[in-house]
C-alpha positions as CSV (number, residue, x, y, z in Angstrom):
1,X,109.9,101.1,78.5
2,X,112.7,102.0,81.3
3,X,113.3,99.6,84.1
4,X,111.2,100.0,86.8
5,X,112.3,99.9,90.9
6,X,109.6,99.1,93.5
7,X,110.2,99.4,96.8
8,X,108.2,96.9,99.1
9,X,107.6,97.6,102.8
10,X,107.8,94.5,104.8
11,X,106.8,95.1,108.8
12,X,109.1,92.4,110.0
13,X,112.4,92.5,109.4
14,X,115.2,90.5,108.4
15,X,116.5,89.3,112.0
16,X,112.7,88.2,112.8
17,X,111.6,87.2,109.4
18,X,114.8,85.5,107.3
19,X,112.6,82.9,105.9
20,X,109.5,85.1,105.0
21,X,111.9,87.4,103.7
22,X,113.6,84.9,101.8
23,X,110.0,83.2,100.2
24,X,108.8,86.6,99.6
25,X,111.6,87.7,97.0
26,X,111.8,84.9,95.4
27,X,107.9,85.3,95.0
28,X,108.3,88.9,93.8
29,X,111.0,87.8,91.3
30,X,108.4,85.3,89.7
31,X,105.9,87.6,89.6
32,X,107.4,90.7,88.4
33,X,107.6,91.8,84.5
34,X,111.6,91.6,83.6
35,X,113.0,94.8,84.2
36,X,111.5,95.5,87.0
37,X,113.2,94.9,90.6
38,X,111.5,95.3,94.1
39,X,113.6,96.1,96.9
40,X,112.4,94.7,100.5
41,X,113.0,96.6,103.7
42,X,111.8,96.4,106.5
43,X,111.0,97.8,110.1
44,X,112.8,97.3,113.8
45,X,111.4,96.9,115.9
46,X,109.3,95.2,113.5
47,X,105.4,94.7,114.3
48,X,105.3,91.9,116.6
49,X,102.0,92.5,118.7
50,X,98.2,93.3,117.0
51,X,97.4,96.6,118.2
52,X,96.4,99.5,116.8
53,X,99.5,101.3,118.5
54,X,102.2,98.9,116.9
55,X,100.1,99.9,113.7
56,X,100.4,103.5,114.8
57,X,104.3,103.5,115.4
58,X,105.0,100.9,111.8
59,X,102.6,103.5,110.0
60,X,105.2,106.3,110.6
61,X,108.0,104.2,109.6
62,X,106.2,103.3,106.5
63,X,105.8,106.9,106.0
64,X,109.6,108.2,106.7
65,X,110.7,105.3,104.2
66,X,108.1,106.1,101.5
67,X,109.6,109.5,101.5
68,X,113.0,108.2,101.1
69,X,112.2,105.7,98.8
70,X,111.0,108.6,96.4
71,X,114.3,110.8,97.1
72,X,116.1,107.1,96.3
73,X,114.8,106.6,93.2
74,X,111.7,104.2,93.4
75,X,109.3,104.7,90.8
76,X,106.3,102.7,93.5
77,X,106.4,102.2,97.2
78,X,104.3,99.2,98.2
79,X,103.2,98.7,101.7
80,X,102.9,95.2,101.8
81,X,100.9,94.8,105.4
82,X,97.3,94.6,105.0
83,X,96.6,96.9,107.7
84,X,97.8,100.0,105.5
85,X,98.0,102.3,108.4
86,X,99.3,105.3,107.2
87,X,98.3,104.6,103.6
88,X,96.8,107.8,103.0
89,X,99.3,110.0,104.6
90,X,102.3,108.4,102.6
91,X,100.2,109.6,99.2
92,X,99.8,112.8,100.3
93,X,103.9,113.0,101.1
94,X,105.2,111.6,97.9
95,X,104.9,112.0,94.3
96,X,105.5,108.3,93.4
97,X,102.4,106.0,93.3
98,X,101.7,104.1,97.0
99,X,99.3,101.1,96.8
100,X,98.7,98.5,99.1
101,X,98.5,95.1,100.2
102,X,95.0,95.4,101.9
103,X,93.3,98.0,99.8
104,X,94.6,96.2,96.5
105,X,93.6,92.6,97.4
106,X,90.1,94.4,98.6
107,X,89.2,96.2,95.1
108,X,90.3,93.2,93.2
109,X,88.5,90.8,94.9
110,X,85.2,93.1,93.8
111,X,86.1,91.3,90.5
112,X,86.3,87.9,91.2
113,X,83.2,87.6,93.7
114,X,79.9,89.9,95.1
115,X,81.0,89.0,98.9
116,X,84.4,88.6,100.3
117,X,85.4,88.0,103.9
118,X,88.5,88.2,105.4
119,X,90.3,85.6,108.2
120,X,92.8,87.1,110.0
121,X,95.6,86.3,111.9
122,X,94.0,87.8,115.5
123,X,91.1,89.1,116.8
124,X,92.3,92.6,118.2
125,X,92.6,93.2,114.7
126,X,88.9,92.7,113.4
127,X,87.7,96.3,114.3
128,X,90.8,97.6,112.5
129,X,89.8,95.8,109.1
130,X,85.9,96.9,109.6
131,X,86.9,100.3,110.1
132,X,89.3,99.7,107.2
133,X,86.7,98.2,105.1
134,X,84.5,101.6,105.6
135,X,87.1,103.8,104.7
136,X,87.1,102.1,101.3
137,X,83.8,102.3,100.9
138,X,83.2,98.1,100.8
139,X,80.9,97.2,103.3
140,X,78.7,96.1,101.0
141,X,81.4,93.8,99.2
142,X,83.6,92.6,101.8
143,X,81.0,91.7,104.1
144,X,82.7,89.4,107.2
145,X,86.6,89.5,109.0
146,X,86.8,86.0,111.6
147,X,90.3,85.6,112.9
148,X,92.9,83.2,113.9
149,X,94.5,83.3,117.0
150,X,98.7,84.5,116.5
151,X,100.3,87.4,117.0
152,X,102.0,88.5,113.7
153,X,105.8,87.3,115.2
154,X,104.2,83.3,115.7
155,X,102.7,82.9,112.2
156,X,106.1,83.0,110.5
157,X,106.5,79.6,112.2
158,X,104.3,78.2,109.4
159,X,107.4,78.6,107.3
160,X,109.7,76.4,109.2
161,X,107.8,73.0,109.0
162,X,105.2,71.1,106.5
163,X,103.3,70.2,110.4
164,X,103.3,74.3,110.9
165,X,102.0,75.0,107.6
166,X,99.1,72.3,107.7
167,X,98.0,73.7,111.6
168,X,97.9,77.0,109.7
169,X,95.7,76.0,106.8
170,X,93.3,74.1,109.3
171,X,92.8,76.9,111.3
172,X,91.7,80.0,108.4
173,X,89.7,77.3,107.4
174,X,88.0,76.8,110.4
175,X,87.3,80.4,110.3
176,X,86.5,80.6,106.5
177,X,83.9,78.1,106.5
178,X,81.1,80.1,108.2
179,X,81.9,83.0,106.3
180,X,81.2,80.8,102.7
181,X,77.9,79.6,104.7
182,X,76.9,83.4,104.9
183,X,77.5,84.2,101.7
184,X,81.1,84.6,101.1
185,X,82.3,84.1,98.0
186,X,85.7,85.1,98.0
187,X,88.5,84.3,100.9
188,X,91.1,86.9,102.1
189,X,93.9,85.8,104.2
190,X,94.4,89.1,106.1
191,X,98.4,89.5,106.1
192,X,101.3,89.2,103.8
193,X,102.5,86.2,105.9
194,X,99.6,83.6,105.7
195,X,99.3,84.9,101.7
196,X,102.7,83.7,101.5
197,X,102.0,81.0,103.0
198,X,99.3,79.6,100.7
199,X,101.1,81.0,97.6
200,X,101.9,77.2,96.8
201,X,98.7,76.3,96.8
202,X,97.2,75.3,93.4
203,X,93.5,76.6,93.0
204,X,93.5,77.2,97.3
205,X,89.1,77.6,98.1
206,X,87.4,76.7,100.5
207,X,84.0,74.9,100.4
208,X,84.6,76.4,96.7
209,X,85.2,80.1,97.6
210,X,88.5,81.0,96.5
211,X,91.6,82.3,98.7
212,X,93.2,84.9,96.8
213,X,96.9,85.9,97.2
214,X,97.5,89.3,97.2
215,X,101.0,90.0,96.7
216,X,100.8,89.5,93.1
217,X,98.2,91.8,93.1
218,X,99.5,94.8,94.8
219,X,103.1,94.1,92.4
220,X,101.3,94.1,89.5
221,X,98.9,96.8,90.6
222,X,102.4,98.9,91.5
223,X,104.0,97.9,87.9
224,X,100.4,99.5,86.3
225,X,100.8,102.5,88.4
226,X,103.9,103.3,87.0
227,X,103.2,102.5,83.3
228,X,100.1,104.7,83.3
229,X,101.9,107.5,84.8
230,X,104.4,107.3,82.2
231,X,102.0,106.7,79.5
232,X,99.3,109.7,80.4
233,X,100.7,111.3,83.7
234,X,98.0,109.9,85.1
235,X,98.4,110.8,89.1
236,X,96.9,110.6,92.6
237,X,94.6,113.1,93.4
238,X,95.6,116.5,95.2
239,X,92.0,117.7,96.0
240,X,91.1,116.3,99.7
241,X,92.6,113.3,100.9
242,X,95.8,113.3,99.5
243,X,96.5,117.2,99.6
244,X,100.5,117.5,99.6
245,X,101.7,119.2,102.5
246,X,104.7,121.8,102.0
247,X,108.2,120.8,101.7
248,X,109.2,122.1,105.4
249,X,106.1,120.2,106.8
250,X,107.9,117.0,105.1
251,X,111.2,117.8,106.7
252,X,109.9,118.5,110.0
253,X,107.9,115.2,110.1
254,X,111.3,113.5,108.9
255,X,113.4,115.3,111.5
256,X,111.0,114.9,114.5
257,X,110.2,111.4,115.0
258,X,110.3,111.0,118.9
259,X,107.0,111.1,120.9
260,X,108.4,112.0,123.9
């Protein structure tokens, strides 16, 4: 089978993220097939605040270079940021497949567990992932979302020293452990960065309940994507949500990106 390229949104970028950036590809290189690359880029200003406007103006981003991506030559766009704003208007825009870090690590952890619950990084963004976890249809399956307290430019700290890392991994479980208590099963760190994090972690649980890392998932589910489209043409759906505007509509959103 050809190579295949993946391009992998980040939200942070290089200047604000050099060590994430540098953990995360070598963590794609371990887990991708060989012949397959991921590219990571990123955004500036990149998301540095939990709000649903910083998701708002990083969603459109996303979008622009999920368009680009396809007119690069990327057979996948990942959008590795588990709020997936924009997720649904990138498939409608492109023709490659679009999956993503939150709604990957969501569906899969259906398999390993009847209950999940998410800890993430700050409160302002739990009604985000409950209005995220409706849209998928999960409330039955992913059933809780407590938070740590760091904006998404502070957690990258855990990188720098063994001391950050441990403060990290105290406080999501802190918040994990009443989730198990509820019924729980399965742990989601909500965000690429504290994933990373615990991506050296050997059989990672809490009180049992396993915390699953979903960056392998969301590669590997991009690497299927592409293999079944070139295996059957299997393709997104252009019925209702991800209807495919006209070119010009494309161009116009490319060409017009200033608010005000």
């Amino acid at each position: 089978m050809a190579p295949i390229r993946i391009c992998y949104q980040s939200y942070v970028d290089y200047e604000n993220g050099a060590t994430y950036w540098d953990h995360l590809r070598a963590h794609l290189a371990d887990i991708v097939d060989e012949g397959t690359e991921v590219e990571v880029i990123g955004i500036t200003p990149f998301d540095s605040y939990a709000h649903p406007l910083m998701e708002y103006r990083c969603a459109r981003e996303m979008i622009a270079h999920a368009i680009r991506a396809e007119r690069d030559g990327f057979d996948a766009f990942i959008v590795g940021h588990f709020q997936d704003a924009g997720l649904y208007e990138a498939r409608s825009a492109v023709d490659i497949p679009v999956v993503a870090l939150g709604e990957a690590t969501m569906l899969y952890s259906c398999q390993l567990g009847q209950q999940s619950g998410i800890v993430t990084i700050n409160p302002r963004f739990i009604p985000w992932f409950h209005h995220q976890i409706g849209k998928y249809g999960l409330r039955e399956r992913v059933t809780g979302v407590h938070a740590m307290t760091f904006e998404p430019g502070q957690i990258l700290a855990g990188f720098d020293s063994d001391a950050n890392f441990e403060e990290v991994k105290r406080l999501f479980a802190e918040q994990a452990k009443p989730l198990v208590a509820r019924g729980c099963d399965v742990l989601i760190p909500g965000g690429g960065i504290p994933m990373l994090l615990f991506a050296k972690e050997h059989n990672h649980n809490v009180d049992g309940a396993p915390i699953i890392n979903g960056i392998p998932i969301v590669t590997k589910m991009a690497e299927m994507a592409v293999k079944l489209r070139r295996l059957t043409g299997l393709h997104v759906s252009r019925t209702s949500d991800y209807v495919q505007p006209p070119p010009e509509v494309i161009e116009e959103f490319l060409t017009h990106p200033k608010g005000l």
